[in-house]
Rosetta silent file (secondary structure, phi, psi, omega in degrees, C-alpha in Angstrom):
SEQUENCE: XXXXXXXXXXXXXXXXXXXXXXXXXXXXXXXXXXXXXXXXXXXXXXXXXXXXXXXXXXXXXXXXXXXXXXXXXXXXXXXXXXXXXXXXXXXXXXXXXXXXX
SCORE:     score description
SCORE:     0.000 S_00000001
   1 L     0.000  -39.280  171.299    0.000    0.000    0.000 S_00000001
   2 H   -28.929  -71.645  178.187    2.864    2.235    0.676 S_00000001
   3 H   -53.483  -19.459 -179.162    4.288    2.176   -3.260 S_00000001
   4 H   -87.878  -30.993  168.147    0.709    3.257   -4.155 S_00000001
   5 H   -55.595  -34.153 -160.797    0.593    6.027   -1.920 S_00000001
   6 H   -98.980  -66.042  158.392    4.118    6.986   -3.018 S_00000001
   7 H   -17.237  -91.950  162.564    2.859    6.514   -6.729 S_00000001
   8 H   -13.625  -41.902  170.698   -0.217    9.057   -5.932 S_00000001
   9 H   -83.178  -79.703  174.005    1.815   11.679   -4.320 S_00000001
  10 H    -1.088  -54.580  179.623    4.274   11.538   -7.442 S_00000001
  11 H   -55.560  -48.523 -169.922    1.174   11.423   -9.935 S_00000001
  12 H   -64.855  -81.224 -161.202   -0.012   14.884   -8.070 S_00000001
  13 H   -14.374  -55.041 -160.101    3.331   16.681   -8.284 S_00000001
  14 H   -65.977  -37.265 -174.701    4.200   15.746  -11.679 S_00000001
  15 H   -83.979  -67.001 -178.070    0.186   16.978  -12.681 S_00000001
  16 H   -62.216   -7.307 -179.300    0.832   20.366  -10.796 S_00000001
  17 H   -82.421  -37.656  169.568    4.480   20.756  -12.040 S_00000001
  18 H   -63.297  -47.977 -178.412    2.173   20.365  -15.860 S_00000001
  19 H   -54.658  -62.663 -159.442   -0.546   23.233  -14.826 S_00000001
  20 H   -53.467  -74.089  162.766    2.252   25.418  -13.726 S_00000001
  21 H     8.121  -71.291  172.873    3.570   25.068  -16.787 S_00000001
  22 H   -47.669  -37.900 -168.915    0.694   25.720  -18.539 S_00000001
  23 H   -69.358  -59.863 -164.222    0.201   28.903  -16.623 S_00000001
  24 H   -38.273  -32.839 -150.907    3.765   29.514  -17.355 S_00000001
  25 H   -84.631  -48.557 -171.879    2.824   29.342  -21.308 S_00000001
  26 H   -47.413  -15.800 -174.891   -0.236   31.624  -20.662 S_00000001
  27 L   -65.356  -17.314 -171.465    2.094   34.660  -20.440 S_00000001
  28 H   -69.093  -57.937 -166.770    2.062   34.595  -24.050 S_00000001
  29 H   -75.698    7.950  174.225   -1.181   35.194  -24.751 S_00000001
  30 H  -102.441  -27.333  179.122   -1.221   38.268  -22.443 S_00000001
  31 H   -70.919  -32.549 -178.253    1.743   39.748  -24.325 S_00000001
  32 H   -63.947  -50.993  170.979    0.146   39.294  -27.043 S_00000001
  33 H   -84.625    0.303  175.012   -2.811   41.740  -26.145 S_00000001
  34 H   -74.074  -39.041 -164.996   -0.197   44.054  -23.986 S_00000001
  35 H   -64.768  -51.829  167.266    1.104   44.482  -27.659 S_00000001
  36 H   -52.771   -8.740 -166.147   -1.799   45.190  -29.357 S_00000001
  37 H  -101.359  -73.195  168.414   -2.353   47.721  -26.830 S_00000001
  38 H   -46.692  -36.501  178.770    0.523   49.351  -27.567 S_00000001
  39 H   -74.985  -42.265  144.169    0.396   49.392  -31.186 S_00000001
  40 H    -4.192  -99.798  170.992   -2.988   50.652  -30.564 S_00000001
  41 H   -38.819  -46.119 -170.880   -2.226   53.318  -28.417 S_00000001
  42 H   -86.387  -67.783  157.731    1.147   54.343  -30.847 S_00000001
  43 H   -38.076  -46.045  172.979   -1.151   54.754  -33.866 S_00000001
  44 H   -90.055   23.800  147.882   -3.421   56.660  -32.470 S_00000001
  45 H   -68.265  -53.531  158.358   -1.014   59.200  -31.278 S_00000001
  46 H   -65.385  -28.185  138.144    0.377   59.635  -34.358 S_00000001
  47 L   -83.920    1.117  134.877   -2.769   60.481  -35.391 S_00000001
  48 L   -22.949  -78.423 -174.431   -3.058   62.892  -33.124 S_00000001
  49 L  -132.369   52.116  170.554    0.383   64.493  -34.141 S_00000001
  50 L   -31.063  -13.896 -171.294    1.924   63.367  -37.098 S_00000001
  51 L   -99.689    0.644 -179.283    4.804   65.321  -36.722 S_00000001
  52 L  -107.871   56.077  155.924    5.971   63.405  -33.460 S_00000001
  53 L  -118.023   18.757  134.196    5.996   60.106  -35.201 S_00000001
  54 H   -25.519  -64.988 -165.072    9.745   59.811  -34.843 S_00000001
  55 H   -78.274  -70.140 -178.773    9.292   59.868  -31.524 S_00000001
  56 H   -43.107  -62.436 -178.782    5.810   58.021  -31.173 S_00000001
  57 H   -24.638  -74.479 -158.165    7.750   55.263  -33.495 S_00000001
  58 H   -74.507  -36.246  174.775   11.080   54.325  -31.266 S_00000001
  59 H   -77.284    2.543  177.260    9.053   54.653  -28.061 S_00000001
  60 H   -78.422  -39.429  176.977    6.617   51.899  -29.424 S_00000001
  61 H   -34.764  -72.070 -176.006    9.802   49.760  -30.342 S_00000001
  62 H   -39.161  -66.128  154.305   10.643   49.929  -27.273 S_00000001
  63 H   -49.429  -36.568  179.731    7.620   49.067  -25.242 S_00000001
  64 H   -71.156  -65.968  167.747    7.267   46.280  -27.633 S_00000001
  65 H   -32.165  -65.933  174.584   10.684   44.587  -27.135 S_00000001
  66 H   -51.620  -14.304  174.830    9.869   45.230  -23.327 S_00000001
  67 H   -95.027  -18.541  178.563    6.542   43.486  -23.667 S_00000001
  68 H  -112.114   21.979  174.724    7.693   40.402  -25.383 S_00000001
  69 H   -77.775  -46.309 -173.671   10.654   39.751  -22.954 S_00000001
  70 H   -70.460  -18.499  160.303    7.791   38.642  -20.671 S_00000001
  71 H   -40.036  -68.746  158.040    6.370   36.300  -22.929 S_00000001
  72 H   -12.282  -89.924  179.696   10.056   35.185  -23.671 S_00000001
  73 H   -49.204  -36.921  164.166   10.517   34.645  -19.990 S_00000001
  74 H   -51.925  -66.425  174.969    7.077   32.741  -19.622 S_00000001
  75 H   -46.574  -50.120  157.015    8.465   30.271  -22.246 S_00000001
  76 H   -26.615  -65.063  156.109   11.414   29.993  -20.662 S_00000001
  77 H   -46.651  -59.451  159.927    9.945   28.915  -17.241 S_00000001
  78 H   -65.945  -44.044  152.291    7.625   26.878  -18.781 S_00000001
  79 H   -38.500  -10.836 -174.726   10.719   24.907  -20.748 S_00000001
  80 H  -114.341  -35.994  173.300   12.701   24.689  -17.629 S_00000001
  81 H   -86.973    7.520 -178.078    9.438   22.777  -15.476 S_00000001
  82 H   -83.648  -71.356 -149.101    8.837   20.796  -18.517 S_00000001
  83 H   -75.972  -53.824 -178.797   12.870   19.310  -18.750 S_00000001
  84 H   -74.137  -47.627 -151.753   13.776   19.932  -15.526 S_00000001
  85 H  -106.643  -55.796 -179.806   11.893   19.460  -12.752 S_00000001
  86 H   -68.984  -21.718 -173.186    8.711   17.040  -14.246 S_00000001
  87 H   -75.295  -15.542  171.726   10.746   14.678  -16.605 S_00000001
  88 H  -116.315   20.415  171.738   12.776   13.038  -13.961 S_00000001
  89 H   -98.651  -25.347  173.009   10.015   12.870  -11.991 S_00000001
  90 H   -74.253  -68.514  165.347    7.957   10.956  -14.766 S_00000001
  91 H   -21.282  -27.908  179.936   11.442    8.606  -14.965 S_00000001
  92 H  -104.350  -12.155 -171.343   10.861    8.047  -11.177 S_00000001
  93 H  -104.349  -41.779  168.111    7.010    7.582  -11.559 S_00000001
  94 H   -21.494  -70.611 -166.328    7.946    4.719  -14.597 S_00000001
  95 H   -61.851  -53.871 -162.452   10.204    2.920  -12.143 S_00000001
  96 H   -80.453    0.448  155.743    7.964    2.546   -9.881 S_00000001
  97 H   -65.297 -112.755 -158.275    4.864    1.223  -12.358 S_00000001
  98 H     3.543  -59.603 -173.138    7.930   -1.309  -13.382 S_00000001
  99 H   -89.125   -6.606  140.729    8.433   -2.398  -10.073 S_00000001
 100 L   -49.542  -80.732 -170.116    4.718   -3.026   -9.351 S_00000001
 101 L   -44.709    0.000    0.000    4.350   -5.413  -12.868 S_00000001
C-alpha cells in the first residue's frame, strides 16, 4: 500500500508541475494583447500628431521589445518545469509502475 501512496503523491506533483507550466505558457497570450495595446495606443497618437511620429515610433519599439521579454521569460519557465523538474520525476514515476508489474 505504501508504493501506491508513493505513486499518488508523485502522480499529483508531476500533474501540478504540468498546470504550472501551462500557466507559465499563458504569459504569451497576455503579451500578445499588452502588444496590441501598444500598437494601438502608438497609432493613435500619431494620429493625433503626425509630426511626433519619430518619436511616437522608437518609443513603441521599445515598449514592444519590453513586452515580449515577458512572454520570452514565460516560455522559458515553462521549458525549464517541462525538462527539468517534471521529466525526472515521470522517470521516477515509470520505475515505480515497473516495479509493481
Amino acid at each position: 500500500m505504501e508504493l501506491v501512496e508513493a505513486m499518488g503523491h508523485l502522480a499529483r506533483i508531476i500533474s501540478f508541475g504540468l498546470i504550472g507550466a501551462g500557466i507559465a505558457v499563458l504569459t504569451g497570450s497576455f503579451t500578445a494583447i499588452g502588444q496590441g495595446n501598444i500598437a494601438a495606443k502608438a497609432i493613435e497618437s500619431i494620429a493625433r500628431q503626425p509630426e511626433s511620429k519619430g518619436d511616437i515610433n522608437s518609443s513603441m519599439f521599445i515598449g514592444l521589445a519590453m513586452a515580449e521579454t515577458g512572454g520570452i521569460y514565460g516560455l522559458l519557465i515553462s521549458i525549464i518545469m517541462v525538462f527539468v523538474v517534471v521529466n525526472p520525476l515521470i522517470a521516477e514515476f515509470t520505475n515505480l509502475l515497473a516495479s509493481i508489474g
